[in-house]
C-alpha positions in Angstrom: 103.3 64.5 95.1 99.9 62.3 93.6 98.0 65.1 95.5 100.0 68.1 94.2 99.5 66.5 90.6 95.0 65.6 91.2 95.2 69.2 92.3 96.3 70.9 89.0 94.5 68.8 86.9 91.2 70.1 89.0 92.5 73.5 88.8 93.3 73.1 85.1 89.7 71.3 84.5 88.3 74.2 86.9 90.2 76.9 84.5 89.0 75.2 81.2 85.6 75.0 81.8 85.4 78.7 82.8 87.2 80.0 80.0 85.9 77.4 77.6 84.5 80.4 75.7 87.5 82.5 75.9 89.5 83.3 73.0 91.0 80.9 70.8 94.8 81.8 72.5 93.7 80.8 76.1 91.7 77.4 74.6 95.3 76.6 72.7 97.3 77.2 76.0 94.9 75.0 77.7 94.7 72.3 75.9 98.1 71.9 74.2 100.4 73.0 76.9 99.2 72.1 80.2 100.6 69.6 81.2 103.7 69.2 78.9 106.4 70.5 80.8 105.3 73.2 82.3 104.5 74.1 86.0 101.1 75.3 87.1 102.9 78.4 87.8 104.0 78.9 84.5 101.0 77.9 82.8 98.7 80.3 84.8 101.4 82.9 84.6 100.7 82.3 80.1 97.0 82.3 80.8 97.0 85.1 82.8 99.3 87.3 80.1 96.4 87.1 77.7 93.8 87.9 80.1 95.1 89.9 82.4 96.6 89.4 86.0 93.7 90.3 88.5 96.0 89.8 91.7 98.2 91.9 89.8 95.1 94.4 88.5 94.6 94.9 92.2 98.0 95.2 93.8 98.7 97.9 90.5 95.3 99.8 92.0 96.1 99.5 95.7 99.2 101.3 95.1 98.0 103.9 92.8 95.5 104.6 95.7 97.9 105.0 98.2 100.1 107.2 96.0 97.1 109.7 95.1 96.2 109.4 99.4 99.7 110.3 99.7 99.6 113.1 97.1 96.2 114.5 98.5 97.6 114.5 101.8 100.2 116.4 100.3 98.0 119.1 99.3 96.6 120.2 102.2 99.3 120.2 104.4 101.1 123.5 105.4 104.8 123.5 104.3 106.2 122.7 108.0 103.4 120.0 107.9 105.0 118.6 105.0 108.5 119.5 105.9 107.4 117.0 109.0 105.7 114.6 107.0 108.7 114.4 104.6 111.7 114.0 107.4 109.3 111.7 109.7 106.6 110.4 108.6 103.9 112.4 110.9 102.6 115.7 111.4 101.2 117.7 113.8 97.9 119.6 114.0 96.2 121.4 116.6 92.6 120.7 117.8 90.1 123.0 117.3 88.8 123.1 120.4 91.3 122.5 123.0 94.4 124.0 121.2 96.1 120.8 122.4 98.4 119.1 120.2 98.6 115.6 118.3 100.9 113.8 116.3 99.9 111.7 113.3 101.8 109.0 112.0 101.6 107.4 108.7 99.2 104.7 108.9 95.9 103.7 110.1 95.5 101.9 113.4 97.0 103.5 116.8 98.8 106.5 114.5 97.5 109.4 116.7 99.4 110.6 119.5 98.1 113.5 122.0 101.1 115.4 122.7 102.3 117.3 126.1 103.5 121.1 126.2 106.9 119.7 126.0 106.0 117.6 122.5 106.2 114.5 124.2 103.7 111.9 123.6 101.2 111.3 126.9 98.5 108.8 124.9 97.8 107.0 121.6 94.9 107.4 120.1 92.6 105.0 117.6 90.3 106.7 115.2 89.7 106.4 111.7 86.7 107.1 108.9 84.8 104.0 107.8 86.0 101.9 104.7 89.4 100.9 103.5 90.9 104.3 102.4 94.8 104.6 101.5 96.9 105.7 104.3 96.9 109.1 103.1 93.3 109.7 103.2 93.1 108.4 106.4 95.8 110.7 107.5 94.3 113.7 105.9 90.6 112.5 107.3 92.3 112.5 111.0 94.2 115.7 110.7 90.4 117.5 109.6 88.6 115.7 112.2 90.6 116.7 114.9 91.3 120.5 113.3 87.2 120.6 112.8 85.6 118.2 115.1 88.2 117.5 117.9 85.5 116.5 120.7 83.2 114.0 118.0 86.8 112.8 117.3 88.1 111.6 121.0 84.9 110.5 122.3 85.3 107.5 119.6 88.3 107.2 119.6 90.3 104.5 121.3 92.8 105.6 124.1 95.9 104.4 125.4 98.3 106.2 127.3 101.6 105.8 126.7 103.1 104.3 129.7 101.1 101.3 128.7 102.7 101.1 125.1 105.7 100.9 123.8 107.1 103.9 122.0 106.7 104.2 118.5 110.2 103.6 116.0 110.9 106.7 114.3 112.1 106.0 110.7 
């Protein structure tokens, strides 16, 4: 409890020295309402309502970005690809070398699976571009590689077949 309370008072002390030369709003909340019934949680919640959230700023920006991935993803699909994407959550493309198919899941990590003649998954595969795109720009950026660039593709990617991992959940 004596820790809890030292603790907000540095984080206040921390917050009022930063934004000492804020506007006169955040200097009032600082000064005349910390600390006078109200929980650190409430307070920052006030101070950041004048300033703006920045967890919130990013979250709001992370999810537009995976809306437009989504949306751009969209836009270059066939309509059975998006029929597929729609009902499952994947799609299918063809490699552009081997005419062999793949599956790719919505996601990032392990979302590639090499299909069989029969559709049946015989491998996973891990392969992505660099950065941290939105799902649907990594989806779209592994459906091109392996439609344009199938053999650079598989020689990086990671490979596990399918007896050695459990099968996917379908939605």
């Amino acid at each position: 409890m004596i820790e809890t309370y030292f603790n907000e008072i540095r984080i206040r002390e921390r917050v009022h020295h930063h934004l000492r030369h804020r506007s006169r709003e955040i200097i009032y909340l600082v000064n005349n309402e910390a600390g006078h019934g109200h929980s650190m949680s409430n307070w920052l919640r006030r101070i950041f309502t004048v300033i703006g959230d920045p967890v919130a700023q990013a979250h709001l920006t992370i999810r537009e970005a995976q809306v437009r991935g989504v949306q751009l993803l969209k836009e270059n699909l066939s309509s059975a690809q998006r029929d597929q994407y729609e009902d499952g959550g994947y799609i299918e493309v063809v490699g552009g070398q081997t005419g062999k198919r793949y599956r790719i899941h919505l996601g990032r990590l392990m979302n590639v699976q090499l299909l069989d003649s029969k559709g049946k998954p015989v491998a996973t595969l891990c392969f992505m571009p660099r950065g941290r795109l939105a799902d649907g720009d990594v989806m779209l950026a592994q459906k091109l590689a392996l439609e344009l660039f199938e053999a650079d593709a598989i020689k990086v990617a990671n490979k596990i077949h399918t007896e050695l991992r459990p099968q996917r959940r379908h939605r």
